[in-house]
N, C-alpha and C positions, 0 to 999 in steps of 0.2 A: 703649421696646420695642427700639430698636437696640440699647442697652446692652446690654439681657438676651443678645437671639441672636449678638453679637458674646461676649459669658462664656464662652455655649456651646463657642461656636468656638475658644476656646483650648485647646489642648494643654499640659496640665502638666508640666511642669519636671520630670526625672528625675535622681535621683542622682548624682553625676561615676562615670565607669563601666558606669554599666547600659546605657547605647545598646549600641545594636549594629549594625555594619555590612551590607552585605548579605552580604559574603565571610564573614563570623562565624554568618550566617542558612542561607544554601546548605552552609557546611561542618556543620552540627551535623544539619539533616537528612541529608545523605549518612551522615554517621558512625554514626545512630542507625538507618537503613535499611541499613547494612550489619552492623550488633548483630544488628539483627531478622534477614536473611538466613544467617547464621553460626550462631544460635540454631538457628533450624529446621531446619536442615543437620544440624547436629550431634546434635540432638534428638530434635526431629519427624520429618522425610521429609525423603527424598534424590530426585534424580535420576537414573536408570539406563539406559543403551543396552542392547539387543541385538546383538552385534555377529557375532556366528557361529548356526548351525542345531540347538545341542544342545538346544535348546527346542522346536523347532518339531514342532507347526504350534500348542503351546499360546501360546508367544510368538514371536514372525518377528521375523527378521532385520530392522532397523530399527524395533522398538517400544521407544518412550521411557515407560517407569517410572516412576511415584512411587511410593516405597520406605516402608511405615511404622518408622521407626527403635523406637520408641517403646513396640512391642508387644513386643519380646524381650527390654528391659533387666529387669538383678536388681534387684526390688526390696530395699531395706536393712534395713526393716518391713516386716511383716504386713499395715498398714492398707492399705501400700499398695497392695500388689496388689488389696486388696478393692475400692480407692474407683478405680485405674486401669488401663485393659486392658492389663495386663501377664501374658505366661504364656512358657512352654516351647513351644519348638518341638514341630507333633503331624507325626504319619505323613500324608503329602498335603499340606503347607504347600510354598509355593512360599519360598524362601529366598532370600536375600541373604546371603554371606561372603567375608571374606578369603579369598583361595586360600591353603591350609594351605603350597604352596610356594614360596609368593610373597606376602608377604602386601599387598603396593603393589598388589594384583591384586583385582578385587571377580567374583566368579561368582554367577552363577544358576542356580541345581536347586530341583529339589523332594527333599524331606525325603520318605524313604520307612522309614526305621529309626531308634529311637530307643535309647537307651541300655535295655541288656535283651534288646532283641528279639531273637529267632534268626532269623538271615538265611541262606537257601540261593537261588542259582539252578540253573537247569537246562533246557537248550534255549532257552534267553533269557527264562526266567517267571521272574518275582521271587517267593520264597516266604515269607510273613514269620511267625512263628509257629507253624508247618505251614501257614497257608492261602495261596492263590495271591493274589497282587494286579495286579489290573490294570484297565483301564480304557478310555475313548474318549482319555485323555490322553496312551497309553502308541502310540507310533509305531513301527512297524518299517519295512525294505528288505528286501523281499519277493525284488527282483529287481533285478539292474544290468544299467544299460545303459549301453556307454561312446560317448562322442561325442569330438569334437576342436572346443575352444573358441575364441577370436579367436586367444588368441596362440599357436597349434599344438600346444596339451599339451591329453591325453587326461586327459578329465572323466566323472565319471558324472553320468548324468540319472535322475531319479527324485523320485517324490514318495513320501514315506511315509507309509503307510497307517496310520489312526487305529485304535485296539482296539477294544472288548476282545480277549483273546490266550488263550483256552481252549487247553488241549493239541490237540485237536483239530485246531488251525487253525492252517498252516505262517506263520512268522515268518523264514524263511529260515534259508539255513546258520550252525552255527556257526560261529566260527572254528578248529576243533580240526574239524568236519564238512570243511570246506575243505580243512583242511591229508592230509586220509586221502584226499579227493580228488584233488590236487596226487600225493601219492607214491603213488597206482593211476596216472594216467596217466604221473609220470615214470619208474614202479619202484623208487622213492626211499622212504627209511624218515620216516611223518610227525614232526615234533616233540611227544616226552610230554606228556601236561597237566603244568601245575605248578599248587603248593600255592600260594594266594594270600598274598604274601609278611605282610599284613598281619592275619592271623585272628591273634588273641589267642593263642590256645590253644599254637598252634605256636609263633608269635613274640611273645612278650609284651614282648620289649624294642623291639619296631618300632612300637608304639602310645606315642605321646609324644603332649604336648597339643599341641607347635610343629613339624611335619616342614619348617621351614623352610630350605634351602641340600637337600635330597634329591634325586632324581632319579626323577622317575617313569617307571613301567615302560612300554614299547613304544615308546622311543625309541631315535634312531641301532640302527634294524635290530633290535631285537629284536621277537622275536617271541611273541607274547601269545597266550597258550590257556586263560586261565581267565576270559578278560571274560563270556561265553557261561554257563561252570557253572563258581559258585562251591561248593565244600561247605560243610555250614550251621556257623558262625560266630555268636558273640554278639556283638553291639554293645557296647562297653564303656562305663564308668561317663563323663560328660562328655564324650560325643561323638554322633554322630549320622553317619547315611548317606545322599550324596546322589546322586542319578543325575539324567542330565536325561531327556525325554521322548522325544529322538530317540533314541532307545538306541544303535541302530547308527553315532552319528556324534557322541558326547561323550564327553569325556574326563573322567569322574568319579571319585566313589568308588572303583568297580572297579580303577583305574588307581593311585591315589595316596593312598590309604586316605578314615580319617574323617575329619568337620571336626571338629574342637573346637566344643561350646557358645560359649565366650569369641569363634569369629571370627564367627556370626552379627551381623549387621548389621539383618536387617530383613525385611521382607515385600510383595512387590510389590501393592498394592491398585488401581494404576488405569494404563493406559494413555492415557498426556495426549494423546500425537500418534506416527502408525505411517507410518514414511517408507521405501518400497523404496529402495533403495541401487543406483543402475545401472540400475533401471526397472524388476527383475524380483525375486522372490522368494528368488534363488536367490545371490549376490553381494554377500558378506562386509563390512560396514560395515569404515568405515574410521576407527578409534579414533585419535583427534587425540593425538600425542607432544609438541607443542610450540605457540605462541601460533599460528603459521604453520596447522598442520592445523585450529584451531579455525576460523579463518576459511576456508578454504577449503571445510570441512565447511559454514559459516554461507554462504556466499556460493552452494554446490552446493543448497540446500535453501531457499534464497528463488526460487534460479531455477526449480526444478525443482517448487516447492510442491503445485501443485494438477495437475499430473498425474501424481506419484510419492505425495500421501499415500494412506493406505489409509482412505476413509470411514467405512468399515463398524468399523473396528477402533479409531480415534480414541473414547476413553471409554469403552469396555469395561473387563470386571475380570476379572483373570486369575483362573480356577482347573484 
């Protein structure tokens, strides 16, 4: 009987070669969990901050993302589309792209115009085919108020208010409302509206799929009168129009044209974890440049965890 359980007990004799050390063990799962990771990344889903207000209050400042990659890729076949959820971006999809002028850049809009559609604004109402669009997701600034922050610069305060936005019901001044304002009280002549530098029709050579190295309009001092009312415009073939929710406070479409199909990235489906940045709703993440900002991001949000995350907002799904 010893004999037998002692038999048991032995471990057979392997190949010259096949051991393996524990360094050969610990390296092969790291490498094969860093496949899987890079796969998914690239693939499947991303990760995404919030880092500014042109979303809000559909997504806040400090809402972290899982991005579905997955849903916008071309399929090569037919079958495939059939057998996996793959399609085109629709009008009311929340997007993920390269910024058209910058494309190291990833933004967040919602898709409100698709290739086709005739787009006009007017008093800050989006018109998409002649109908009005809007909604509880579509935010205005109704009214500024300005205050002076910690470090002595004048800030506005303001929550903006959720829609829907019938003609009926003030959305506040335009910017061209403003500017007739400004020159009644200075006596001064307002600045003309201008043609929006990127409607097709006008300028058909300013529609490119890459406006990368451009400059978009209302910087260094200029001043901008057609964000407010755009005249109607058709969306051109492979591209699409994004605005974000806060209208009065994103720099979108209006500003620097369409995105190209090809910079789509993806579609936010969940909110993993919603971290105020500073303690308040209102205070601009702070987008890590170097290994330095990752950790101090990482290091500000273990300390700060459970009385800066937002409960109610952790697992939610954005629409």
């Amino acid at each position: 009987m010893a004999e037998v359980e002692q038999a048991h007990k032995q471990v057979p004799e392997l190949p010259p070669g096949a051991a393996k050390g524990a360094f050969r063990d610990n390296a092969e799962v790291i490498c094969f969990a860093v496949m899987l990771i890079l796969f998914f990344k690239t693939f499947v889903g991303q990760q995404f901050t919030i880092p500014s207000a042109s979303m809000r209050n559909t997504l806040m400042i400090g809402d972290h993302l899982l991005a579905n990659k997955f849903l916008f890729a071309r399929p090569q076949w037919a079958w495939e589309e059939r057998l996996f959820p793959m399609r085109a971006a629709r009008r009311g999809d929340i997007i993920v792209f390269r910024y058209p002028m910058n494309r190291d850049q990833d933004y967040v809009k919602r898709c409100v115009a698709v290739a086709g559609d005739r787009v006009e604004i007017h008093d800050k109402r989006l018109f998409i085919n002649g109908d009005l669009v809007t909604g509880t997701f579509e935010h205005h600034r109704v009214s500024d108020e300005v205050i002076v922050n910690a470090d002595g610069q004048a800030a506005y305060k303001f929550q903006p208010e959720p829609g829907p936005w019938p003609l009926e019901r003030f959305a506040g001044m335009t910017q061209y409302q403003q500017a007739l304002e400004l020159a009644r009280l200075t006596d001064g002549l307002p600045a003309p509206p201008k043609v929006w530098p990127f409607n097709p029709e006008a300028y058909p050579e300013t529609v490119r799929a890459n406006r990368e190295g451009g400059t978009p309009l209302g910087r260094d001092g200029e001043p901008v009168t057609f964000r407010d009312d755009l005249a109607p415009f058709t969306v051109p073939a492979g591209q699409v129009m994004a605005m974000g929710d806060n209208r009065d406070n994103s720099e979108d479409s209006r500003y620097w044209g369409f995105v190209p199909v090809d910079h789509l990235r993806g579609r936010p489906f969940m909110v993993w974890w919603s971290y105020r940045e500073g303690g308040n709703d209102d205070t601009n993440a702070k987008v890590p440049e170097n290994p330095g900002g990752v950790l101090r991001n990482f290091v500000e949000g273990a300390r700060y965890f459970f009385v800066r995350t937002r409960w109610d907002r952790t697992g939610t799904l954005p629409r």
